[in-house]
C-alpha positions in Angstrom: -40.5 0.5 -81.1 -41.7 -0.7 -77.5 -40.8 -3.9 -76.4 -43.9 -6.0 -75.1 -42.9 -9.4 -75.4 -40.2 -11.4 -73.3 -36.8 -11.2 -74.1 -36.3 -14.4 -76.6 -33.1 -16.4 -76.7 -32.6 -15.0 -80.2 -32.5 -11.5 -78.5 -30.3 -12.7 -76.0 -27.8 -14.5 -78.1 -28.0 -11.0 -80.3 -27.3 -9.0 -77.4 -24.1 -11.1 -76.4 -22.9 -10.7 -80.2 -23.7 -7.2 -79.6 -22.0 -6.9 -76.4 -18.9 -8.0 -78.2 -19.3 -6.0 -81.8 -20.3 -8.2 -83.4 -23.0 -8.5 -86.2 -26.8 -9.8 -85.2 -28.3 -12.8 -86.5 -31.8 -13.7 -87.3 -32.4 -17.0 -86.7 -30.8 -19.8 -84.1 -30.0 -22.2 -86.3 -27.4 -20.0 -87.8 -25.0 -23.1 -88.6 -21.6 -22.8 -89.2 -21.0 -19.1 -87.2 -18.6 -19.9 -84.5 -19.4 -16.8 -82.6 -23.2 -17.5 -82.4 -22.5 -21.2 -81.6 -20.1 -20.0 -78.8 -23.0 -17.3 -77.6 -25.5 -20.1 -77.2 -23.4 -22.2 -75.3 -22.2 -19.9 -73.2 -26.0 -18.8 -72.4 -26.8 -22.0 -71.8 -24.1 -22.5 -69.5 -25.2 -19.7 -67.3 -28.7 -20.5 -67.4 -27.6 -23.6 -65.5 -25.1 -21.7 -63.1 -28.1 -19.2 -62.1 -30.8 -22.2 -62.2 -28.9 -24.3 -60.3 -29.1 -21.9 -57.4 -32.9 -22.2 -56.8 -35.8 -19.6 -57.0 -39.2 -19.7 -56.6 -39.7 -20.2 -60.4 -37.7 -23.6 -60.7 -37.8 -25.5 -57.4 -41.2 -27.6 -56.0 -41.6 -28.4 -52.6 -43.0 -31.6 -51.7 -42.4 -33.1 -54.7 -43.5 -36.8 -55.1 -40.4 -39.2 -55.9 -42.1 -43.0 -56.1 -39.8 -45.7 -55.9 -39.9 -47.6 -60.0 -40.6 -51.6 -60.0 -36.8 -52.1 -59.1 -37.2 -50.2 -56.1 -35.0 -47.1 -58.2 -36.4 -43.6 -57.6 -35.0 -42.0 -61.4 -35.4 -38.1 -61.1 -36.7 -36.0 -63.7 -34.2 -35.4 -66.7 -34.0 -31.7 -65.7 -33.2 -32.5 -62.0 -30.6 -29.4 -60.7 -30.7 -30.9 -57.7 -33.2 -32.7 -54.9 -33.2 -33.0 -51.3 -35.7 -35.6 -49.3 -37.8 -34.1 -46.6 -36.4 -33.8 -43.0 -38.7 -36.2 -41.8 -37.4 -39.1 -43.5 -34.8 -40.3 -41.1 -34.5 -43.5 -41.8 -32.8 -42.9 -45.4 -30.2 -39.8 -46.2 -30.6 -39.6 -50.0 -28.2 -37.3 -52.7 -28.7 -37.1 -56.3 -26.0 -39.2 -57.9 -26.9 -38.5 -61.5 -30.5 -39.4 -62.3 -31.2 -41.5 -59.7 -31.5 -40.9 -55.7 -28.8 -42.5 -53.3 -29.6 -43.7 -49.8 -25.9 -42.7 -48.3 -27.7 -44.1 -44.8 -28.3 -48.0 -46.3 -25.8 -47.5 -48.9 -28.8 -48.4 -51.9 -30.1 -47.1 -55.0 -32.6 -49.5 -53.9 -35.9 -47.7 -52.0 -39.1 -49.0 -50.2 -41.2 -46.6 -50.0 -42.0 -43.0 -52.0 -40.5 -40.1 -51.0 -41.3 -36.3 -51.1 -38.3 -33.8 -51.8 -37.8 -30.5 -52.6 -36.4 -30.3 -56.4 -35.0 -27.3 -58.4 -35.5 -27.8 -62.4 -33.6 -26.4 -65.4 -35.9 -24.7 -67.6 -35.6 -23.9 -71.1 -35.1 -20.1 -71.5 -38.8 -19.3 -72.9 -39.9 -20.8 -69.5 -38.5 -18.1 -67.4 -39.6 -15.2 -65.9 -38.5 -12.0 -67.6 -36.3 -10.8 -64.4 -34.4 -14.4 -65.1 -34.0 -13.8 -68.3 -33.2 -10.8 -68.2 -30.4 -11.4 -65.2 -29.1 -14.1 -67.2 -28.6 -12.5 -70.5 -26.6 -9.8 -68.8 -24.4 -11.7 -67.0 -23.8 -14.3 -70.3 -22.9 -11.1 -71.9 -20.4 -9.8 -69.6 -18.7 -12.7 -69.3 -19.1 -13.4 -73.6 -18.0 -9.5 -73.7 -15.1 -10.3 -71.8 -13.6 -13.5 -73.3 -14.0 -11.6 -76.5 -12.4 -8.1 -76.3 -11.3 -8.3 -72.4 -12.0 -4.5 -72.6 -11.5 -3.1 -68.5 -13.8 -0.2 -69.1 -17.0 -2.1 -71.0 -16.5 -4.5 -68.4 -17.1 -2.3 -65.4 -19.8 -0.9 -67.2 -21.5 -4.4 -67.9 -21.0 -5.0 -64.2 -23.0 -2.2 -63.4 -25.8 -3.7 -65.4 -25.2 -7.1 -63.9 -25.6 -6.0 -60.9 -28.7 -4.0 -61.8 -30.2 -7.4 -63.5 -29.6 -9.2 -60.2 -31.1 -6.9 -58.0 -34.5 -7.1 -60.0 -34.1 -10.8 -59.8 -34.0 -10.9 -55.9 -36.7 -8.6 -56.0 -38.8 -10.6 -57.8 -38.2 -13.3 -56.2 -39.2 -12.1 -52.8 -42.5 -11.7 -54.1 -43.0 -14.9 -55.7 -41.6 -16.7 -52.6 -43.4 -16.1 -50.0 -41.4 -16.7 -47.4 -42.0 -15.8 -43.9 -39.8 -15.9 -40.7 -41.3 -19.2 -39.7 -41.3 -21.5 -42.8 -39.0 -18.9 -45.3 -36.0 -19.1 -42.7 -33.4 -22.8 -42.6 -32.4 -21.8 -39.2 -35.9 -21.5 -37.7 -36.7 -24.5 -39.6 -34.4 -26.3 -37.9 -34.9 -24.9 -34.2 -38.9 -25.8 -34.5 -38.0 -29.5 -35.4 -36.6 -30.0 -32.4 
């Protein structure tokens, strides 16, 4: 039978016990089983590593961040990470948790709104197929790995990872749309001059 739906977690977490020899399950909420407990953890955990890197699909670009009643900008619960725009010089702001820093003023405290760039964590049903895809594969090797620490399925699941991340990039060039001018850091830099 075809595939024609995204991959599901369940899928996932059944190709990591797969990936390892062991038995598939059919639901999530398969309490008590260690190994499918471990699989969704260790999903989850490189969800966030890939996430946390920023693609078209989780990060927003000019992204209001108004200052609360006491003056505290608090940042979505699935904040990444956030950086203020350039033009903002009279504050220099990092995430410290859930809440923006001014490092310049030394403050949690802010008087005006900001805008900022800010990369999300997603739930896994909220990703594009080449994420999921990418990420499943590289939660398996690594799952594969930990569990039999077999050299030649390894180098084969590295082939696949590899393969997964290519398609990733690839998507993610056309959902970017960058362009020398406003795509590139360095050229960013150079026209703010």
């Amino acid at each position: 039978m075809t595939a024609t739906t995204l991959t599901t977690e369940l899928e996932a977490i059944n190709t990591l016990l797969d990936a390892a020899g062991e038995s598939p399950v059919d639901s999530l909420d398969s309490s008590g089983l260690a190994d499918v407990a471990a699989a969704k953890t260790l999903l989850s955990e490189q969800s966030r590593v890939v996430q946390s890197l920023g693609w078209a699909f989780n990060t927003e670009y000019d992204y209001p961040l108004p200052p609360d009643v006491d003056g505290h900008i608090t940042l979505p619960k699935n904040t990444l990470r956030v950086d203020a725009d350039n033009h903002y010089t009279n504050v220099d702001v990092v995430q410290r948790g859930l809440r923006l820093y001014d490092r310049k003023n030394h403050t949690y405290v802010f008087t005006e709104s900001l805008k900022g760039n800010i990369t999300f964590l997603l739930d896994f049903d909220e990703l594009p197929q080449s994420a999921r895809h990418y990420i499943m594969v590289k939660a398996a090797r690594i799952y594969q790995a930990r569990i039999l620490g077999s050299d030649t399925q390894f180098k084969f699941s590295e082939a696949e990872e590899f393969n997964a991340l290519v398609a990733l990039k690839g998507a993610e060039e056309e959902q970017a749309d960058h362009n020398m001018l406003t795509g590139s850091w360095s050229v960013a830099r150079i026209l703010q001059r």
